[in-house]
Each structure stands twice: as structure tokens, then as C-alpha cells.
N, C-alpha and C positions, 0 to 999 in steps of 0.2 A: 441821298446819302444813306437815306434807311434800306432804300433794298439792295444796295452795293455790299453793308452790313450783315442782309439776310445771305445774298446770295455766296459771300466768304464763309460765312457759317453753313450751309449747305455743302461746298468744295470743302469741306472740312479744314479750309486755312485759317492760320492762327496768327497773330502779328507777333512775331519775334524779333529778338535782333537776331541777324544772320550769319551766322559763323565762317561762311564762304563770301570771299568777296565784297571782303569788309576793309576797313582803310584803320577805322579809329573805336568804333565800339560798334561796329556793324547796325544800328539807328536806318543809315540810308538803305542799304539796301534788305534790311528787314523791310522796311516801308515801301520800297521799290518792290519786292515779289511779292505782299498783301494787295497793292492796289495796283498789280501786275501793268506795271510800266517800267519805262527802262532806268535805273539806277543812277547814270547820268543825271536826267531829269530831276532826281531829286537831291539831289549833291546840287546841282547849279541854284534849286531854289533856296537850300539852305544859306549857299555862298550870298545868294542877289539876299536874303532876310538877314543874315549878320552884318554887309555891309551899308546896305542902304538904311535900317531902322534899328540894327542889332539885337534882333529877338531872335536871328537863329540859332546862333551859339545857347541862350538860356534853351528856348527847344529841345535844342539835340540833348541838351545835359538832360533834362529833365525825363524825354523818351528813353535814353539810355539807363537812367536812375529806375523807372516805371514797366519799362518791359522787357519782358523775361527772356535770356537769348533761348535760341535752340537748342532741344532736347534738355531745356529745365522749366519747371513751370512755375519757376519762383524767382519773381524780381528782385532788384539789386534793395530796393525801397522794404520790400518785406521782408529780407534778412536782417534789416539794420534795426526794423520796428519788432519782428520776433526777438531780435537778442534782446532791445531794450525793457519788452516787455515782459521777460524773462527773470532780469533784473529787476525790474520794477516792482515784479508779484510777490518777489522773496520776503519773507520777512525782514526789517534792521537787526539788524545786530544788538541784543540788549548790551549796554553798556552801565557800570555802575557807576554809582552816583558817587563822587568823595565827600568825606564829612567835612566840611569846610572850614569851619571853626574848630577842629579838632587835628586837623591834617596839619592845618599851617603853623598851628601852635606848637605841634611837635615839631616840623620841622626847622621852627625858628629857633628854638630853644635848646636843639638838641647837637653837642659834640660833645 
């Protein structure tokens, strides 16, 4: 597996989803031209893993969610985690405090 690895990274291929000849979130045959086999093949192993044990379906979701399609290099997963953490870094909002016993007391007492 590790020099299947090296030798992708050498051909300079990248694992994408594939914008061409795609069905659903193009997962299969991203994965079919990285490990240059036929696209079929990996559509029927997805089919035979959802039906028989139903891990392909989480799979595909999670490849789909994880890797980046073509011509972006930025996952569906990293868009979702930079906005959050965009949000996240902001400061709150200061909010003020009401005076409690002073607020309710006017408003109780007051027409």
C-alpha cells in the first residue's frame, strides 16, 4: 500500500472526486482513476459494502465529505470547519447586564 502511495505521488495524482463521470458526488470514480482501475469496479464494491454489511453508504458519505473534487483543494469537511472556526474566534458580543432589582421594580410599579 505504501508504494502504491509513493508511486501516485510521483505520477503527480491526487485523489479527488471526479467531475467527469460521476453519478452522485463523483467519490467512485475519483477513487477509480487514483488507483487506476475501472470505475465499475468500484461502484459494484460500494453496492456489495452497503448491502451486505452497510458501511458503504457511511464510506461514500464520509469520502465525499473528506476529499476535495477536482480543480479545488479544499474539502467539503474544511469549508464547514473554517467557517466554524471563523465564528468561533470572534469575539461574543458583550451584552449588558440589567439591574435586577431596579428594572423590575420600575417596571412593576410603573403606569
Amino acid at each position: 500500500m505504501n508504494t502504491t502511495h509513493q508511486e501516485n505521488r510521483q505520477d503527480g495524482r491526487l485523489l479527488r472526486r471526479s467531475l467527469d463521470g460521476r453519478i452522485l458526488g463523483g467519490v467512485a470514480a475519483g477513487l477509480a482513476r487514483y488507483f487506476a482501475v475501472d470505475v465499475a469496479h468500484v461502484r459494484i464494491a460500494l453496492v456489495a459494502l452497503s448491502i451486505l454489511g452497510g458501511a458503504g453508504v457511511p464510506l461514500y458519505l464520509a469520502a465525499w465529505v473528506l476529499i476535495p473534487a477536482d480543480g479545488s483543494g479544499i474539502a467539503i469537511a474544511d469549508e464547514v470547519f473554517g467557517h466554524v472556526a471563523s465564528h468561533l474566534s470572534r469575539p461574543a458580543p458583550r451584552l449588558s447586564q440589567p439591574r435586577i432589582g431596579h428594572d423590575m421594580k420600575d417596571s412593576c410599579f410603573r403606569n
